[in-house]
N, C-alpha and C positions, 0 to 999 in steps of 0.2 A: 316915794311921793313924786321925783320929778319921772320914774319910770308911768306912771299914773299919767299923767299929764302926756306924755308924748303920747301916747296910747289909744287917750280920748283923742286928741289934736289930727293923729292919724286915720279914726275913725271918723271925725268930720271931713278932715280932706277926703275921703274915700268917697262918702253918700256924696260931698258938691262935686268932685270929679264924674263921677255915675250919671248925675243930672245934668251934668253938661254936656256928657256924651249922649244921653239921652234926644235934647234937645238940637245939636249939631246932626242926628241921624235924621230925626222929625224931620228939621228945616232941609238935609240934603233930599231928602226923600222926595219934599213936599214940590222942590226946586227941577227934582229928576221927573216926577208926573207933571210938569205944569211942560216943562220941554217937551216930554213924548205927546203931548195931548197939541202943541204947536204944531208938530213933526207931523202929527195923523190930519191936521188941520190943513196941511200943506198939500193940495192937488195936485201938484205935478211932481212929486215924490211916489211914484208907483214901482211896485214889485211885480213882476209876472209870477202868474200862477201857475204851479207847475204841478202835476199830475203824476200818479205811479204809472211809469212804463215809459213816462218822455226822455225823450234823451239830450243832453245838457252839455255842453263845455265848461269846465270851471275854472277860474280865474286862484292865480296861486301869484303869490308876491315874488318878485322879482330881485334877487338879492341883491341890490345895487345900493348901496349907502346915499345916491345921491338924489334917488327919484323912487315916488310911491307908482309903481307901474305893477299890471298884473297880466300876466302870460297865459291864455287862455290853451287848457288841456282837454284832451278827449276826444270823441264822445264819450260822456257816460250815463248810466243808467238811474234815474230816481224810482229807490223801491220801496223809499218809504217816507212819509210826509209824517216830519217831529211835529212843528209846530206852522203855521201860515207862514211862518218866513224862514223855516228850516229843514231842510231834505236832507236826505243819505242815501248816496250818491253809491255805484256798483260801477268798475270798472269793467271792462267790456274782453280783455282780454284773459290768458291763464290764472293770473292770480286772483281775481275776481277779488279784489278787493272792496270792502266797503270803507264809508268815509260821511262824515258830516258835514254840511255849505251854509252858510247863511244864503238867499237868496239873493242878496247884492252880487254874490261870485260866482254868481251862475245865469248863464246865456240859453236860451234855445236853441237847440241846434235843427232836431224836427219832436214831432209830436209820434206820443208813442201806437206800438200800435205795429211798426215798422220791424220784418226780422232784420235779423242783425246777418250780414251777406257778408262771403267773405272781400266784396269791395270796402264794403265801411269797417272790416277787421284790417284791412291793408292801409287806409286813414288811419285809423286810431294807429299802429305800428309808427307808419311813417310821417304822419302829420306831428306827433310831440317830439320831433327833430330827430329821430331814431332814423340810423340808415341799415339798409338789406348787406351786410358783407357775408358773398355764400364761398369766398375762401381768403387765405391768408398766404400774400407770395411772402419770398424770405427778406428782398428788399424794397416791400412798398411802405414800409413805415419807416424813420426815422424818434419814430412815438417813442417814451420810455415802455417797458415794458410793463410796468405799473398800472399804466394811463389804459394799457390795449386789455389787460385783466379786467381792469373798471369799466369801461368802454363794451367790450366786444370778449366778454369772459369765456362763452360754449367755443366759438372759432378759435380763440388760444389755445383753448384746453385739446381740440381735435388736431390742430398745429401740431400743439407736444407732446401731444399719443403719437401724430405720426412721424415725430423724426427724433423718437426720447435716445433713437442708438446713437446719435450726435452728441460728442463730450458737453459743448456748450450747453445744448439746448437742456440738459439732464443735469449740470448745473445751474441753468436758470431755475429747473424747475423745483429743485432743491430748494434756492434762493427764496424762489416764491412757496414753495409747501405744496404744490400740487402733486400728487400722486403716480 
């Protein structure tokens, strides 16, 4: 009998918690369209429109615990238009990655249309802070060698191809797994 009773007691609580949650979604909903309908109301809140084929910088967060900052990368390519305020974004170089933006993180850079030359390959390279090292002396770094693997990994690698007949270096490369 008192198994009875908890049973039914459970089964009420259950329907009034349902309707509460019911109501708490309504009113956030109701709360969420009444802000987005301010927000569209808002004229000087605009988005650039952006096109298949424009080419874009995009804005990536900036890991600093102490500030919302965003580092603008690229150029890159929009190839495809999700929704009016969302593209997918083509990287310009080998890997030719793609990637999703909301339009807030994303700048014009020019409009498309434009081939891609290898001047604005040598930007994209060297504008997202990448630098050109076309070799490796044996004492320009004080780097770990860690940092020069993550950094600068094909020039290492052709480094410790060319001097693996050095006890260290064939050590190291041990150290590190490289072949």
């Amino acid at each position: 009998m008192l198994d009875d009773a908890r049973v039914k007691h459970m089964a009420q609580l259950k329907i009034a918690l349902d309707q509460l949650l019911r109501e708490v979604f309504t009113r956030s909903d109701k709360l969420r369209q009444q802000a987005r309908g301010r927000c569209d109301k808002n004229t000087r809140v605009k988005f650039a429109n952006f096109s298949v084929g424009d080419f874009v910088l995009v804005g990536t967060v900036v890991q600093r615990p102490t500030k919302l900052a965003l580092q603008l990368r690229g150029p890159q390519q929009v190839v495809r238009v999700v929704t009016d305020h969302v593209m997918e974004t083509q990287q310009l170089l080998a890997t030719f990655d793609l990637s999703t933006h909301h339009a807030c993180r994303l700048k014009m850079y020019h409009e498309g249309g434009r081939e891609v030359t290898d001047d604005l390959v040598d930007q994209i390279t060297f504008g997202d802070g990448g630098f050109h090292v076309e070799r490796l002396e044996v004492e320009s770094s004080w780097e770990p060698v860690d940092n020069l693997l993550e950094d600068i990994p094909i020039v290492l690698r052709k480094w410790c191809a060319a001097h693996k007949d050095e006890d260290h270096v064939a050590d190291m490369m041990a150290h590190l797994g490289l072949p």
